[in-house]
N, C-alpha and C positions, 0 to 999 in steps of 0.2 A: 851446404848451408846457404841460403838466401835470403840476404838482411835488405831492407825497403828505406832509405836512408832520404828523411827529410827536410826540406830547408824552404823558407818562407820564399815565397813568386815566384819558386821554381818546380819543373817536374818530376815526380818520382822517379828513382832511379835503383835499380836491385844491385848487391853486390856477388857473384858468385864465387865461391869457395869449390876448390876438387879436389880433392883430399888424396892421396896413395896413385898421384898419376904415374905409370909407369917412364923413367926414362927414356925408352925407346921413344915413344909418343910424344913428349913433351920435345924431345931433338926433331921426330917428323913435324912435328907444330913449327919449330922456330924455321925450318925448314924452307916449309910451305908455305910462313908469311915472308919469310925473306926473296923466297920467288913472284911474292905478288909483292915486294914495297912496302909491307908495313909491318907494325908492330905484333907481337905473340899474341899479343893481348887482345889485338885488333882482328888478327887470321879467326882467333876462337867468338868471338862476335859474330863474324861473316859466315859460319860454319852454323853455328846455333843461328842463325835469323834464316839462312838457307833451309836449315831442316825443318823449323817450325814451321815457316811460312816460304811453302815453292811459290817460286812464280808462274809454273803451268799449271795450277791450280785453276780451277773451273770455276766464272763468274757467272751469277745469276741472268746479267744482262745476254752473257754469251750464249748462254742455254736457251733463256727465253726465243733471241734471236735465229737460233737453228730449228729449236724447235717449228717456230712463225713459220719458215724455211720449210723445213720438210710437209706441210700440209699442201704448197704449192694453189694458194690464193692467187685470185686475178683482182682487178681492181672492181671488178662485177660484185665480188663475194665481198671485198674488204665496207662496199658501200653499202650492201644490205645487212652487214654486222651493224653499221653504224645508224644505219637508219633503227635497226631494231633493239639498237641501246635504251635503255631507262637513263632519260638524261634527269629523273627527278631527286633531288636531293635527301639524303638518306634521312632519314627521322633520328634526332637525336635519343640519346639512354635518357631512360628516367631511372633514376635511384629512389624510390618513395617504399 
């Protein structure tokens, strides 16, 4: 169950519920947060934000970047890209 619990000037916040967790698990949980320092509560936060969102996740910036990379441009090339840029401003949408 995941309730969305809200309060005026402040940011949404979910509550999660996990219903039938087995014993074993909920002991390796208190386990594992008490070898990192904090709370059950806090270990199953760190666990879920790790799974959802790795940090060796691949950014757009970085790919662009290798990509640039692997073509292997000189500054010969980077200057006749630029010269042969359309520096004119795009034409705005008509909705008519």
């Amino acid at each position: 169950m995941i309730a969305i619990n809200e309060s005026k000037g402040a940011y949404l916040m979910a509550t999660l519920t996990v219903r039938n967790l087995p014993d074993e698990v909920h002991r390796a949980l208190r386990l594992r947060a008490a070898e990192h320092g904090r709370s059950t509560e806090a270990e199953v936060r760190d666990i879920l934000t790790t799974a959802v969102r790795p940090q060796a996740r691949l950014k757009l910036g970085d790919a662009l970047t290798a990509l640039g990379r692997s073509f292997d441009l000189d500054e010969e090339d980077v200057q006749a890209l630029t010269q042969a840029r359309d520096t004119e401003p795009a034409e705005p949408m008509r909705f008519e």
